[in-house]
C-alpha positions in Angstrom: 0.0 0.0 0.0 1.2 3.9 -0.6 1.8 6.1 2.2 -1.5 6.1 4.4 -2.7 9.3 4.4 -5.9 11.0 5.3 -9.0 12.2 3.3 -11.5 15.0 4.2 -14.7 14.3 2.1 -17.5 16.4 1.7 -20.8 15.1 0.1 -19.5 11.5 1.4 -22.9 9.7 1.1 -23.5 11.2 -2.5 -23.5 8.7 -5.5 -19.9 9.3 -5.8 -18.7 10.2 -2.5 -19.8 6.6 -1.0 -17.7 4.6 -3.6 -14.9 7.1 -2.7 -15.0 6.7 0.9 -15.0 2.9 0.3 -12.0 3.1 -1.8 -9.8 5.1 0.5 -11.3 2.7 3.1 -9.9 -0.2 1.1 -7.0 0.7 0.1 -5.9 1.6 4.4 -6.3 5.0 4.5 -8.3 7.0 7.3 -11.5 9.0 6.0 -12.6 11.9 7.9 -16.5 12.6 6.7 -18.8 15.4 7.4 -22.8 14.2 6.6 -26.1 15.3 7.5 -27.2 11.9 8.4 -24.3 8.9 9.0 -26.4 6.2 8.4 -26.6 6.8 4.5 -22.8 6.1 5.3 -24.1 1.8 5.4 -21.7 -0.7 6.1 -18.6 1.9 6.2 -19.2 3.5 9.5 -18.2 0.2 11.1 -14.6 0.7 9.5 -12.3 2.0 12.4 -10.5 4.1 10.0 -13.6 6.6 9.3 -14.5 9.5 11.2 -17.5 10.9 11.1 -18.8 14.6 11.9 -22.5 14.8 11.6 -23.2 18.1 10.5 -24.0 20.2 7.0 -22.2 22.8 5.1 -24.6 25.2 5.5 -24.6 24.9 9.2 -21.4 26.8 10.1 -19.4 23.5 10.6 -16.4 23.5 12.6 -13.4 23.6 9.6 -10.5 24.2 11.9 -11.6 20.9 13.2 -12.5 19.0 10.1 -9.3 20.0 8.1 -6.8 19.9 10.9 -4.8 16.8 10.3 -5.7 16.1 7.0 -3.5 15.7 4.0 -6.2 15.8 1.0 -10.0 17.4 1.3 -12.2 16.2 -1.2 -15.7 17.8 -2.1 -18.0 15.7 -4.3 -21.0 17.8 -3.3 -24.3 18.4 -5.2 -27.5 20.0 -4.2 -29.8 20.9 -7.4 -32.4 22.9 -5.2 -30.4 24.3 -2.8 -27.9 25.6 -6.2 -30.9 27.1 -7.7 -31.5 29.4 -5.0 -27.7 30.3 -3.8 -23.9 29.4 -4.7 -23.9 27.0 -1.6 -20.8 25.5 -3.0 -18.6 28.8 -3.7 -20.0 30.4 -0.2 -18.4 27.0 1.6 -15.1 27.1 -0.7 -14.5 30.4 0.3 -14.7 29.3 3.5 -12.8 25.9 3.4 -9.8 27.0 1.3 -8.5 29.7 4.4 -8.5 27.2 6.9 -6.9 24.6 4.5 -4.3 27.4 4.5 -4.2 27.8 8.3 -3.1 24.0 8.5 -1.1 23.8 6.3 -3.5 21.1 3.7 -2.7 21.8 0.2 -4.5 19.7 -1.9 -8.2 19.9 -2.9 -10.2 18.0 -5.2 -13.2 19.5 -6.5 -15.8 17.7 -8.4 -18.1 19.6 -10.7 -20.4 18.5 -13.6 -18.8 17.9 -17.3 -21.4 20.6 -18.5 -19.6 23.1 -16.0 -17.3 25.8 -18.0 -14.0 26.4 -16.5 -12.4 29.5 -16.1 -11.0 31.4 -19.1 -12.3 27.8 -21.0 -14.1 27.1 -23.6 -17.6 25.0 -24.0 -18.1 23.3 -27.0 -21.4 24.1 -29.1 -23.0 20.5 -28.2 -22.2 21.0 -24.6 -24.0 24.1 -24.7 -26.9 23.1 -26.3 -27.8 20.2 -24.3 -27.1 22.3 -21.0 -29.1 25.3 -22.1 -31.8 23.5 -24.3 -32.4 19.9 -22.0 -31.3 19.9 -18.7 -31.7 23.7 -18.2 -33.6 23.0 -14.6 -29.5 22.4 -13.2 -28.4 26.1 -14.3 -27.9 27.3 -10.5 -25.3 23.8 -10.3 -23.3 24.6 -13.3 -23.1 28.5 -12.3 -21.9 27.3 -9.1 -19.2 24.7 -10.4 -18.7 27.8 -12.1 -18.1 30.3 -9.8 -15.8 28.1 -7.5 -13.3 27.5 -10.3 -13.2 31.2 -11.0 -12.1 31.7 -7.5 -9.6 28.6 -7.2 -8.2 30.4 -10.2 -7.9 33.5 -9.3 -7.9 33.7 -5.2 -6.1 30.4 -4.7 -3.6 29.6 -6.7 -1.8 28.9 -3.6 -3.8 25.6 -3.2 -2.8 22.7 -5.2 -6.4 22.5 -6.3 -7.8 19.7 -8.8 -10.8 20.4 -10.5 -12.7 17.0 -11.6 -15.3 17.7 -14.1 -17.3 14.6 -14.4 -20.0 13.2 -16.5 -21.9 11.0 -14.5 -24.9 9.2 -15.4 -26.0 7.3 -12.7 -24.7 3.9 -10.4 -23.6 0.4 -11.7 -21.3 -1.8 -12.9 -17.8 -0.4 -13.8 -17.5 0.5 -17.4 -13.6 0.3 -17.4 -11.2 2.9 -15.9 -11.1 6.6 -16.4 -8.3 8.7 -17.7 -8.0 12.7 -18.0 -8.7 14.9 -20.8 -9.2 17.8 -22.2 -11.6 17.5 -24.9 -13.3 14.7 -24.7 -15.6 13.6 -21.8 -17.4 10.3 -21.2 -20.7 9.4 -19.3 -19.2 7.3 -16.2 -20.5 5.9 -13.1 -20.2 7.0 -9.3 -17.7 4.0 -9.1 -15.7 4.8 -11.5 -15.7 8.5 -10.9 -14.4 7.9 -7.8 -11.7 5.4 -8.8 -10.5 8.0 -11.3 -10.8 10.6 -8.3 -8.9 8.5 -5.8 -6.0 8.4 -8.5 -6.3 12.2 -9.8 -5.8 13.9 -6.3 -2.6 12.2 -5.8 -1.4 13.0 -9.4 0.5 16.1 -9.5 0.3 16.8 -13.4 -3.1 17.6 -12.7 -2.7 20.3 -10.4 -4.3 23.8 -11.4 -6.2 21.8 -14.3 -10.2 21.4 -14.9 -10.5 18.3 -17.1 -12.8 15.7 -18.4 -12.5 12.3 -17.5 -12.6 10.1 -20.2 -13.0 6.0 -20.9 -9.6 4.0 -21.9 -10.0 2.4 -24.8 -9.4 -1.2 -23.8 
């Protein structure tokens, strides 16, 4: 096994924050988890290496407590109705990434949607289409994807942040394994989203970048 380390995650009983807590479980390392309600957590709250805060983003958690200790944070958060009213996400990164900086943590992952522009990026026409024209009803999600990686870029480039902008489609077998790209996303599942996002926060290319993840071509 690698170096144990530990893993703040955020949105940890979310499609694809279970399957990451179960890999960093898996693989020995210690998960620290802050959820609303821990038995969506299942069969991993037995597992001695996870620590669980109850607690919500929106309720003032304590962050000098949750990120003290840890060597990667991890948000895989996603809340349609709540987005549509308020950049809950950006409000709470803005938050997170000083007392990331107060500890001394330096890597974040951040996991946005695959219709999400990045900063200074570009959207390709049929990405636009489908995200104004068919699934318009999540415009307050992308706009806040949005608006965090405009500040990671611009107010923290002192954080070794990871932007994973993933196309997700629902739970189910694995389809194969994940790779990073810049033009050319694929529809994966929570499981392998999180394999690929497990691997990507360790990888150091990757720092500073907001890519696709895309399907190997076996």
């Amino acid at each position: 096994m690698a170096q144990r380390s530990t893993f703040l995650v955020f949105g940890a009983t979310g499609g694809t924050g279970k399957h990451f807590v179960a890999q960093a479980l898996q693989d020995g390392h210690r998960v620290r988890a802050l959820v609303r309600d821990p038995a969506k957590l299942g069969a991993a709250q037995s597992d001695p290496n996870l620590e669980v805060h109850q607690g919500s983003i929106t309720d003032a958690p304590n962050l000098d407590e949750l990120v003290r200790g840890a060597d990667y944070v991890v948000s895989m958060l996603g809340d349609k109705h709540a987005q549509s009213v308020s950049k809950i996400d950006t409000a709470f990164v803005k938050q997170l990434v000083p007392a990331m900086r107060q500890h001394g943590v330096k890597r974040f992952l951040y996991q946005a949607g695959g219709l999400s522009k990045p900063y200074n990026g570009y959207t390709p026409w049929s990405i636009w289409v489908f995200r104004t024209f068919f699934i318009s009803s999540f415009r307050g999600q992308h706009e806040d994807n949005e608006a965090v990686m405009v500040y990671l870029a611009t107010e923290a480039t002192d954080i070794e942040w990871i932007v994973h902008r993933a196309g997700i489609i629902g739970d189910g077998p694995s389809k194969g394994t994940l790779q990073r790209s810049t033009t050319s996303p694929s529809i994966g599942v929570f499981r392998d989203c999180a394999e690929y996002s497990h691997r990507l926060i360790r990888e150091s290319a990757a720092i500073h970048t907001s890519d696709f993840s895309h399907y190997v071509k076996a």
